[in-house]
C-alpha positions in Angstrom: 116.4 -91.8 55.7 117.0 -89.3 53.0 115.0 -91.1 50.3 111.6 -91.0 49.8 109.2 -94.2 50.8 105.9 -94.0 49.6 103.0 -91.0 50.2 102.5 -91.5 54.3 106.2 -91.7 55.0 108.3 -88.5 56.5 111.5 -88.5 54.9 113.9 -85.7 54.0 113.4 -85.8 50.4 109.9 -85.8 50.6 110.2 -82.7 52.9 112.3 -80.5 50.8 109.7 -81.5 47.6 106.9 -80.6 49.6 108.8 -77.2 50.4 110.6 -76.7 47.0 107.1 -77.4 45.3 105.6 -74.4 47.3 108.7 -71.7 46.4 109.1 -72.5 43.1 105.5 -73.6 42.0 106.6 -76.5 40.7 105.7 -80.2 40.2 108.1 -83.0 41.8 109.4 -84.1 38.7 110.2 -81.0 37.1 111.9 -80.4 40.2 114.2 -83.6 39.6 116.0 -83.0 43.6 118.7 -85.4 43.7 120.9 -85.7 46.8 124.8 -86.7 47.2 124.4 -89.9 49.1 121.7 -91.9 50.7 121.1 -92.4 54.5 119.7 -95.2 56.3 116.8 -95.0 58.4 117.8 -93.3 61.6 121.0 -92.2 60.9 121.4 -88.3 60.5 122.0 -86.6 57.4 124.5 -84.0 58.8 125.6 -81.9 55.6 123.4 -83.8 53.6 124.1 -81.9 49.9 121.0 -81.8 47.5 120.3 -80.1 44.3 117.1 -79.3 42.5 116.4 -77.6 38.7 113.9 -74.8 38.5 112.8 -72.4 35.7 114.3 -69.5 36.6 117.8 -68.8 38.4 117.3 -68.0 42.6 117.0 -63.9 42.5 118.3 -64.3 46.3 119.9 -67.6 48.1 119.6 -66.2 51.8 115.8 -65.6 51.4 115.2 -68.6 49.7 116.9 -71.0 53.0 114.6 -68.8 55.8 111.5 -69.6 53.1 112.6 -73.2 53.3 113.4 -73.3 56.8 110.2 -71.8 57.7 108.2 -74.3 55.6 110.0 -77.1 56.1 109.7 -79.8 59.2 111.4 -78.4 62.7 113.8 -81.8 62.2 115.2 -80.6 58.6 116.6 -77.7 57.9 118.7 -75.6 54.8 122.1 -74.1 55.5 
């Protein structure tokens, strides 16, 4: 699922906070990522859309997605 489910449990959102925490030195709430729609566990989040806050504005978008890519689990990925 999409949502996050405690400290031990792999989900997307705790993936792309772990990641976005890295980039932009940031703590989890400052980071506020909220996401379009939920998913169940087990069911894909194709075109999953999320959105996050940081301090200063992304100096490039295509180098931040291979930074997240490359940090991020081999199941979740940024396009």
């Amino acid at each position: 699922g999409f949502q996050k489910q405690g400290e031990d449990k792999i989900t997307i959102q705790s993936e792309l906070e772990r990641c976005l925490m890295q980039i932009t030195c940031l703590d989890r709430e400052l980071l506020c990522l909220g996401a379009a729609g939920r998913t169940d566990a087990g069911v894909h989040a194709r075109k999953q859309v999320f959105h996050f806050y940081t301090k200063e504005p992304l100096k490039d978008e295509l180098n931040f997605m291979r930074a997240c890519n490359r940090l991020l689990n081999e199941d979740v990925r940024v396009v």
